[in-house]
C-alpha positions as CSV (number, residue, x, y, z in Angstrom):
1,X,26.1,10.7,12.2
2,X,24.9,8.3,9.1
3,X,21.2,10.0,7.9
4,X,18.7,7.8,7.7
5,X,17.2,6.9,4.0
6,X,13.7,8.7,3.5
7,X,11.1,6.1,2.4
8,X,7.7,7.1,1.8
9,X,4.6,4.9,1.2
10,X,0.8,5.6,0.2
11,X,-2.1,3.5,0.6
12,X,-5.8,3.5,-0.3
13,X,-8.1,4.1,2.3
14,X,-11.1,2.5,-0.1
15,X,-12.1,-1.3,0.8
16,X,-11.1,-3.2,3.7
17,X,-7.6,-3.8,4.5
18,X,-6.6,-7.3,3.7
19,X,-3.9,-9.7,4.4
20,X,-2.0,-9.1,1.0
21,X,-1.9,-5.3,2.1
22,X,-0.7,-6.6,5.4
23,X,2.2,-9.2,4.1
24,X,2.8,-7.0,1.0
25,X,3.7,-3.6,2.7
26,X,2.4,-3.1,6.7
27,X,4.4,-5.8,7.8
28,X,7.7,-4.7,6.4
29,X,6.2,-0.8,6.9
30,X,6.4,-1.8,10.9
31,X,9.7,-4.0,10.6
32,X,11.9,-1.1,9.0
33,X,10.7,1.7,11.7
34,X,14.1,1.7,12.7
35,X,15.9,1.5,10.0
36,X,14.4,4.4,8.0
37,X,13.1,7.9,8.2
38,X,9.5,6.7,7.4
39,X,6.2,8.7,5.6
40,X,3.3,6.9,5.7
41,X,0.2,8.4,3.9
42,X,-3.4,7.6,3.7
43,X,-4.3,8.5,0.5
44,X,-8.0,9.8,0.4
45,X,-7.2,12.3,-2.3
46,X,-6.0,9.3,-5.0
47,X,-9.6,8.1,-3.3
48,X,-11.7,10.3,-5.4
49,X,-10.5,9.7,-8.4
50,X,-13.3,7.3,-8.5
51,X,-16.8,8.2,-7.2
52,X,-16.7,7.6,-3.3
53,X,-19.6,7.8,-1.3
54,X,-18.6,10.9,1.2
55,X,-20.0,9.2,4.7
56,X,-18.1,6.0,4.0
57,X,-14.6,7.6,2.7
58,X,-14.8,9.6,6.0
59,X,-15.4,6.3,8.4
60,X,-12.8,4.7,5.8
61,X,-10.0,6.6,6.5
62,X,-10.6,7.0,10.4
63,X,-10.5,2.7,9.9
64,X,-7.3,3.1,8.0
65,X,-5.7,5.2,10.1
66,X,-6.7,2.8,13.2
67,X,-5.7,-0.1,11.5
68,X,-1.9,0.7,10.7
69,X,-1.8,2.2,13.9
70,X,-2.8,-1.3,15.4
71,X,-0.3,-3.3,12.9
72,X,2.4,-1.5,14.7
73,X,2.9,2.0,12.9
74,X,4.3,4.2,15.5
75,X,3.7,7.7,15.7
76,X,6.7,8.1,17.8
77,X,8.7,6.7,15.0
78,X,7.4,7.2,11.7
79,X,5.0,9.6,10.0
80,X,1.3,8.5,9.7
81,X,-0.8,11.2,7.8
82,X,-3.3,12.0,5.7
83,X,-2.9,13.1,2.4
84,X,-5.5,15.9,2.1
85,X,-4.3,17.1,6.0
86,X,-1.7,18.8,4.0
87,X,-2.7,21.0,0.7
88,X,0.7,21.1,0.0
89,X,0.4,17.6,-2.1
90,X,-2.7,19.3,-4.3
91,X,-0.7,22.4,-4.9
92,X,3.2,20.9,-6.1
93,X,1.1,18.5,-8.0
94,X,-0.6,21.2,-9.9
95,X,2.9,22.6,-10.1
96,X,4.4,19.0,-11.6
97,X,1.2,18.9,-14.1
98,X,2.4,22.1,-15.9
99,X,5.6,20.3,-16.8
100,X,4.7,16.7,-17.8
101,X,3.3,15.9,-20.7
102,X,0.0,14.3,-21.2
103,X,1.6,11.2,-23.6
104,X,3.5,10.1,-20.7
105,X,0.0,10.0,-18.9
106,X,-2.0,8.3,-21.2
107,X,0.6,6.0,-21.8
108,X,0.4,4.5,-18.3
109,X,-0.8,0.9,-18.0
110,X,-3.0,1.6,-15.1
111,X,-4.6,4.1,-16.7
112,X,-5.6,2.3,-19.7
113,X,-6.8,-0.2,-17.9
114,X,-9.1,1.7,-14.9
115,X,-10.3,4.0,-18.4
116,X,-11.9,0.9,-20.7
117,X,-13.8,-0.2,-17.7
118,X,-15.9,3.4,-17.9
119,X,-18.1,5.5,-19.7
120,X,-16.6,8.8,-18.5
121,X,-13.0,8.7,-17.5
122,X,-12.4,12.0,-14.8
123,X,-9.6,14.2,-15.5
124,X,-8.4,13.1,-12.0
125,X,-8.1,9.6,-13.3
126,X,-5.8,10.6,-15.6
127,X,-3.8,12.4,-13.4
128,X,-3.3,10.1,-10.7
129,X,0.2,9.4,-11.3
130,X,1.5,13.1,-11.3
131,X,-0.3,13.4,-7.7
132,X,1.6,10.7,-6.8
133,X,4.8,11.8,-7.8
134,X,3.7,15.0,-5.7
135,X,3.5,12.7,-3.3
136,X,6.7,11.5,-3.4
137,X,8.8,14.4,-4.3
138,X,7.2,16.8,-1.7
139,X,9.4,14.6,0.9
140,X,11.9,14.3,-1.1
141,X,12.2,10.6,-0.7
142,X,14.9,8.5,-1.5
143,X,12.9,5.0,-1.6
144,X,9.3,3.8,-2.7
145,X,8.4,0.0,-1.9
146,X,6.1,-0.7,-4.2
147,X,4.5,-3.6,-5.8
148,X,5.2,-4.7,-9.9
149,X,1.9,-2.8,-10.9
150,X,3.2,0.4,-9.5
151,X,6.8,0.6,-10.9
152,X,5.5,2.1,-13.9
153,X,4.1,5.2,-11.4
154,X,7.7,5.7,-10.0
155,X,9.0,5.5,-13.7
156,X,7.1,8.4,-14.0
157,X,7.9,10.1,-10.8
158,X,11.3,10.3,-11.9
159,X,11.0,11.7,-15.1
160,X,8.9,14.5,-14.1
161,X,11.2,15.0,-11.2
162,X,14.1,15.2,-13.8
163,X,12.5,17.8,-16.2
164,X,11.7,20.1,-13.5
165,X,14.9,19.8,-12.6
166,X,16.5,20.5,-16.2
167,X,14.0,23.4,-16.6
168,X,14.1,25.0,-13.8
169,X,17.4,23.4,-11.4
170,X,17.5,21.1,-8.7
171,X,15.1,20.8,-7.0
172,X,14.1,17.3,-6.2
173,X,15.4,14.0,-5.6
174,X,15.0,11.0,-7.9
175,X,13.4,8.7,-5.7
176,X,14.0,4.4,-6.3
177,X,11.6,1.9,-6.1
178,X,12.2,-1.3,-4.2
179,X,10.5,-4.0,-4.3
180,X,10.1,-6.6,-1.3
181,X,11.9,-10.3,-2.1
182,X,9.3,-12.1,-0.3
183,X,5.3,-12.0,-0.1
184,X,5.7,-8.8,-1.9
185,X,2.4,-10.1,-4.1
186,X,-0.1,-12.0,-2.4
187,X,-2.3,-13.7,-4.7
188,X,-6.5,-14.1,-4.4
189,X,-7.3,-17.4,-2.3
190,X,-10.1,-17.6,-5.1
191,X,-8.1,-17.1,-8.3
192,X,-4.2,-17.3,-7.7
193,X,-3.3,-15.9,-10.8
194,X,-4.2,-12.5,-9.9
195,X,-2.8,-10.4,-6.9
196,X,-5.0,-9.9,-4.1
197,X,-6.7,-6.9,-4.3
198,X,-9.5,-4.1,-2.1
199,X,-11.5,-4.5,-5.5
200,X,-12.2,-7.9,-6.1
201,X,-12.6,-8.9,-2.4
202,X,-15.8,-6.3,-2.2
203,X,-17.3,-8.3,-4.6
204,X,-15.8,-11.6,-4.4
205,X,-16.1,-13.0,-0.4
206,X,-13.9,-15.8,-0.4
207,X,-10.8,-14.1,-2.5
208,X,-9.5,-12.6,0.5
209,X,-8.8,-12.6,4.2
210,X,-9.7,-9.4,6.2
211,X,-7.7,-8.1,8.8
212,X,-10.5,-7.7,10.3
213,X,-12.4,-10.8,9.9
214,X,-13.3,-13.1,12.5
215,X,-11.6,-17.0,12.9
216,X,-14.8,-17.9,11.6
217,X,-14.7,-16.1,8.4
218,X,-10.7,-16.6,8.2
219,X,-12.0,-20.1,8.2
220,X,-14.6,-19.6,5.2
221,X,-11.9,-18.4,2.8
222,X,-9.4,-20.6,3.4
223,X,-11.0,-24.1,3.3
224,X,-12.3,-22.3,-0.2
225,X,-8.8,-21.6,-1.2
226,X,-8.0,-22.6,-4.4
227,X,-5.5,-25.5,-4.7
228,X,-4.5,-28.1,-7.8
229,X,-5.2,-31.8,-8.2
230,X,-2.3,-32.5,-7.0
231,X,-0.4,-33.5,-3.4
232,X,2.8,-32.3,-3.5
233,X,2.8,-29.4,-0.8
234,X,6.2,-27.6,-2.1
235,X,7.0,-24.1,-3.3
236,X,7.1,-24.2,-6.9
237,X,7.1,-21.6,-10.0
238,X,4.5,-23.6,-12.1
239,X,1.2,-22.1,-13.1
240,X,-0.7,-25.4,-12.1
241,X,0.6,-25.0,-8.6
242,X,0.2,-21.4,-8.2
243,X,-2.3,-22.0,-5.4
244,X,-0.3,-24.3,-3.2
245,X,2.4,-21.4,-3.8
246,X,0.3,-18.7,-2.5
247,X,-0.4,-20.3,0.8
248,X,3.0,-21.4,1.4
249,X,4.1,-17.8,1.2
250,X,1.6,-16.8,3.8
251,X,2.8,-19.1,5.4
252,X,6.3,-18.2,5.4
253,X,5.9,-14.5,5.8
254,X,3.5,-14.9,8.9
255,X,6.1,-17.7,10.4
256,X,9.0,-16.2,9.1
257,X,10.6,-20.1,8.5
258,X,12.6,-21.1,5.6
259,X,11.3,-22.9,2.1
260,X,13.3,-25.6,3.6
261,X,11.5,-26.1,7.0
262,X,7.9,-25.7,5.7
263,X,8.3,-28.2,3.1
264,X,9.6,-30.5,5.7
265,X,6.7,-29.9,8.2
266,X,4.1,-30.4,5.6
267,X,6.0,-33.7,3.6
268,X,3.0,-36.1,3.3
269,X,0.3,-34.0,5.1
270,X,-2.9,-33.1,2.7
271,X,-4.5,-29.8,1.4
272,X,-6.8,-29.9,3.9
273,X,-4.2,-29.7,6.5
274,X,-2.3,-26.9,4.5
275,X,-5.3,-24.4,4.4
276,X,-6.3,-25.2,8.4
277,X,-2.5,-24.2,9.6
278,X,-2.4,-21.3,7.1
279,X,-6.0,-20.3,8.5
280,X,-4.9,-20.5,12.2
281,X,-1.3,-18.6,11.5
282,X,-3.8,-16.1,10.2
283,X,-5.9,-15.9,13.1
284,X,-3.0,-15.7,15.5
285,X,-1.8,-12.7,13.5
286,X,-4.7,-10.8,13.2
287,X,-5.7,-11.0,16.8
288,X,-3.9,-8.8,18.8
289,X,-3.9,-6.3,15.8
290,X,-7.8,-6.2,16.3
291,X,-7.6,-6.2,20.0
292,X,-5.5,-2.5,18.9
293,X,-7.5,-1.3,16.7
294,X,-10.9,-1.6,18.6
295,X,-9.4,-0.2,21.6
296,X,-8.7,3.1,18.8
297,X,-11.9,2.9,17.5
298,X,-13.7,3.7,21.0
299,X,-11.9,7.1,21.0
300,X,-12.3,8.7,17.9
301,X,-11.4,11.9,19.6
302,X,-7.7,10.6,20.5
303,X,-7.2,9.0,17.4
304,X,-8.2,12.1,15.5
305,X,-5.7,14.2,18.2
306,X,-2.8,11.7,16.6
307,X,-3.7,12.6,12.8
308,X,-3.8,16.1,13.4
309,X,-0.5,16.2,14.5
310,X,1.0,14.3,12.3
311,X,-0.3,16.3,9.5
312,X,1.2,19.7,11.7
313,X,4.2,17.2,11.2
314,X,4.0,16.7,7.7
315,X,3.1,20.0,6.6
316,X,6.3,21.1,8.3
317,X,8.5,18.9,6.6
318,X,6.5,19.7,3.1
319,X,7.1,23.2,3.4
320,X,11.0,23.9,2.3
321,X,10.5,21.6,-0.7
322,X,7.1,23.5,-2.2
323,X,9.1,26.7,-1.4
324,X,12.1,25.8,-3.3
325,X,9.6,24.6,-6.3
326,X,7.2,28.0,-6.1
327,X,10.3,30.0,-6.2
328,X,12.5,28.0,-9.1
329,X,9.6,28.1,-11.4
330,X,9.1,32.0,-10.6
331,X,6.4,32.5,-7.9
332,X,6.8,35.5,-5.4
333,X,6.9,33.9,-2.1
């Protein structure tokens, strides 16, 4: 009997899920279900790192919770928890802090970045990525799919995985990351030089598509959506046609047709024509996924019932690995 791979993902439950989250990672989260021992985590403890306002962190993560559940994560199969359900995550990572170094934290790109935007940078900010590898590790995972901004994070994951494991023997896997060939970063409709991201689209309306959006709204972003001055509508590598590019791989991963055929369907059509078949894709995707997900929302008790047992789930699973770690480093347990 061939054991499954274990993969484990995180995600955000800050911001409203958007279709970059959706192609990028819930799409492929649902597609592998059977191929992998999947650990899917909501992670509301990354949250705080940043100043959250406690009534809409709580509705938050109920919504992200509902939402994967409606995109086709299923219990039955895979994992779906959340991350402070199981202390286990806040007590290895205090565990991994008193072995990693603060350069390699300071060092981290995300870091540097999140930190010259504020006045007062919490310790929790800069220990984000060690809470991650917690994360990680706790499950002993053997994949991460991640995006390029968080390879650096899995970097990291692995060396503090392989100095516990010098200091005081093995103990925990060294996890990979993979990253996704296809629509693994979806670009804002508004600026497609920078990935779609939670962030912007609070403050920017028409840089992304909710998954929760109406057609109508859909609609509003994408006749907004940035193209060139061009009319060539092909995939192509060059910065003035970055736009074109982005809808076209919506428009692939949605339809799942080759470069080939879409270029084909859309030889002498216009722009216009481009952004009205990549809205309605959209639409037809997003529709029974809200039909799921306000049938979950009208019984907050049942889908509260689902995340409680997963994180009985996941707390079992945790257990052997934070045991092995308390008692290698010299904890009486």
């Amino acid at each position: 009997m061939t054991t499954r791979k274990i993969v484990f993902s995180g995600i955000q439950p800050t911001g409203d899920f958007h279709i970059g989250n959706y192609i990028g990672a819930v799409k492929r989260w649902v597609a592998e279900q059977d191929l992998y021992d999947n650990i899917f985590c909501i992670v509301d403890l990354h949250a705080i790192t940043l100043y959250q306002d406690p009534n809409v962190l709580r509705g938050k993560i109920r919504q992200a919770a509902a939402v994967l559940l409606a995109c086709g994560i299923d219990p039955q199969k895979s994992l779906l928890f959340v991350q402070s359900h199981v202390p286990a995550h806040a007590e290895l990572a205090w565990i991994l802090n008193c072995v990693t170094p603060i350069g390699w934290l300071e060092r981290m790109t995300q870091y540097k970045d999140k930190s010259a935007k504020l006045e007062s940078v919490s310790t929790g900010l800069l220990d984000y990525p060690v809470l991650m590898a917690a994360d990680i590790l706790l499950y002993q995972a053997d994949c991460v799919p991640v995006g390029e901004d968080q390879k650096q994070h899995i970097e990291l994951t692995r060396d503090v995985a392989q100095r516990f494991n010098t200091l005081y023997g093995e103990t925990f896997v060294l996890p990979e990351g993979t990253i996704p060939k296809v629509g693994a970063r979806i670009m804002g409709f508004d600026d497609p030089t920078v990935k779609m991201s939670k962030s912007i689209a609070s403050d920017q309306k028409h840089h992304a598509v909710g998954l929760l959006d109406s057609p109508d709204q859909v609609w509003a972003v994408l006749k907004r959506a940035t193209t060139d001055s061009g009319k060539e509508i092909v995939f192509s590598n060059e910065p003035g046609k970055a736009g074109v590019n982005n809808l076209l791989t919506v428009y692939q991963v949605l339809t799942g047709q080759t470069q080939t055929e879409i270029e084909k369907h859309f030889q002498g059509k216009l722009y216009g024509q481009l952004k009205r078949e990549v809205a309605d894709v959209i639409i037809e995707t997003l529709k029974p996924i809200q039909e799921r997900y306000n049938a979950l929302m009208q019984d907050p008790n049942a889908l509260d019932g689902i995340l409680q047992r997963a994180a009985e789930q996941a707390a079992t699973r945790a257990a052997p690995t934070l045991r092995k770690a308390k008692l290698n480093v010299g904890f009486v347990v």
